[in-house]
C-alpha positions, 0 to 999 in steps of 0.5 A: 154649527158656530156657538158662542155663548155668554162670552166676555172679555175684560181687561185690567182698567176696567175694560170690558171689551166683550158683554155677553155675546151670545150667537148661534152661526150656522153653515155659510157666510155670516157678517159682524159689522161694527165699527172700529173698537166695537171688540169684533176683534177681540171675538175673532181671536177668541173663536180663533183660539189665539185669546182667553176670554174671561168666561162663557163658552165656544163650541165649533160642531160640539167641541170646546175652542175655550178649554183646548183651542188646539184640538180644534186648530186643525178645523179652523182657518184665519186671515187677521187683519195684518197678516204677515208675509215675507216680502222677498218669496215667492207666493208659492215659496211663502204658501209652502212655508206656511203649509209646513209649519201647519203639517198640511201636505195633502194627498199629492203633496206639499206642491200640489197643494200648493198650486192647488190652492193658489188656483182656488184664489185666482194667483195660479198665475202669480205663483212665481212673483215676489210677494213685495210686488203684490197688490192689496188684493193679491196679498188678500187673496194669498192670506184666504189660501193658507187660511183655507189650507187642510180644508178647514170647517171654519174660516174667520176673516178679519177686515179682509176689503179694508184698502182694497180698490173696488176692482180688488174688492169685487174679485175679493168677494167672489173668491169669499163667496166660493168659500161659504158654499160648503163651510162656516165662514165668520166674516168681520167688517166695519164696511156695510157693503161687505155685508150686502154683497155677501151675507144672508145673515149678520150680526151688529156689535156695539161696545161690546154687545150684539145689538141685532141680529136679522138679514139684509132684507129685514135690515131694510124693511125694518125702518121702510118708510121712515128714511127721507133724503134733501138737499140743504143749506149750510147753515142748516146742517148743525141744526139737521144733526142736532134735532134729526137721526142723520144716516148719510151725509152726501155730496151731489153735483156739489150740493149738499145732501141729507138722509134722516130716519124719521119713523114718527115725525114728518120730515123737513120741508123739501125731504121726500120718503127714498127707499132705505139702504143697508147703510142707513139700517146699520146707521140707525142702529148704531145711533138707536142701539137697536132695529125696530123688527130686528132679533136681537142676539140668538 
């Protein structure tokens, strides 16, 4: 069990980039989804052990990352944003490296955990390609396996799909997948897709707050009802926007198109009920401050 309790963090200005988080995380995938600047990465770090925060508490199974983050180093595992990979080696060259400097060596040894890990994200068959070469993806991929290395209790992944092809994305996910079925995998993401393909339980972060806490289920049937979508003239788009809760804006055989949540007023003319998708449940929230049915915190 994940346990974040009360946590902030402030910066010099003021900023207050954490308010209070408070989250219980159990065994298994759990999102954050938020946009950019929400201060997902802040908490990261801070989970990770890279950051102090200003107060609260983290506990990983009872012990405390906050006060010595490097007794629990061993259980953690982390792919930043920007992982940074020399170019000119290999991926086994690289991966070995970073084992060493980790002191993993596993029961066969270094090499054979070395391929054993590049064969659990699928680049078993790039073992001996320069990292230079590597795709999104790949390098994604290669990132999952040093952050899997020692067999970690918890892995936390921060913005693992941003630029990834949907082909990247989709191999990404399965090898995400495979990770959460015996260990706690915290998930960071401002893609809402990442969310709906691969957790039952997430948390939305707002300036700093969690705003809800619910699954993707109740995400939906939260505001079932009340999203309406039409096609619209130009010149009634400023006046859609300013009057309605706009959570998509589409384009359709060129013709412009519009989905409003709407639980207490009829919709505009031409607008008919559609049933809700995750996105529009996270747009709401982040337009209403809240999930009507939603939990908020933990």
């Amino acid at each position: 069990m994940l346990e974040i309790r009360s946590l902030t963090k402030g910066y010099p200005g003021p900023v207050t980039a954490l308010q209070g988080v408070d989250l219980e995380i159990a065994e298994g995938m759990f999102g954050l989804v938020g946009p950019n600047g929400s201060g997902k990465t802040t908490l990261m770090r801070i989970v990770a052990g890279l950051l102090e925060a200003t107060s609260g508490e983290v506990l990983l199974d009872g012990e405390d990352i906050l006060t010595d983050p490097a007794r629990v180093w061993s259980k953690l595992g982390y792919l930043p944003q920007d992982f940074g990979f020399y170019p000119h080696l290999t991926a086994a060259a690289m991966l070995r490296h970073i084992l060493e400097l980790k002191g993993v060596t596993g029961p066969k040894g270094v090499k054979a955990a070395v391929a054993e890990l590049l064969e659990a994200v699928n680049l078993a068959p790039a073992a001996r390609q320069k990292i230079k070469a590597f795709s999104g993806g790949m390098r994604q991929r290669l990132g999952i396996a040093q952050a899997i290395a020692g067999d970690p209790r918890l892995v936390i992944v921060d913005e693992p799909t941003a630029g990834l092809d949907p082909e990247e994305r989709l191999r990404f996910y399965r090898v995400l997948a495979e990770l959460a079925q015996d260990r706690i995998v915290l998930l960071s993401t401002h893609i809402v897709e990442d969310v709906a393909v691969l957790c039952r339980n997430f948390a939305v972060i707002r300036k700093g707050m969690i705003i809800a806490r619910t699954t993707p289920p109740e995400a939906r049937e939260s505001i079932a009802g009340a999203i309406f979508e039409g096609e619209v003239a130009p010149e009634e788009l400023q006046e859609l926007h300013r009057a309605r809760t706009v959570t998509q804006s589409l384009i359709a055989e060129g013709r412009q198109r519009l989905r409003i949540y709407e639980p207490n007023v009829d919709p505009p003319p031409g607008f008919r009920e559609v049933p809700p998708t995750l996105e529009d449940a996270y747009l709401v929230m982040m337009r209403t401050g809240g999930l009507p049915g939603a939990v908020v915190s933990a």
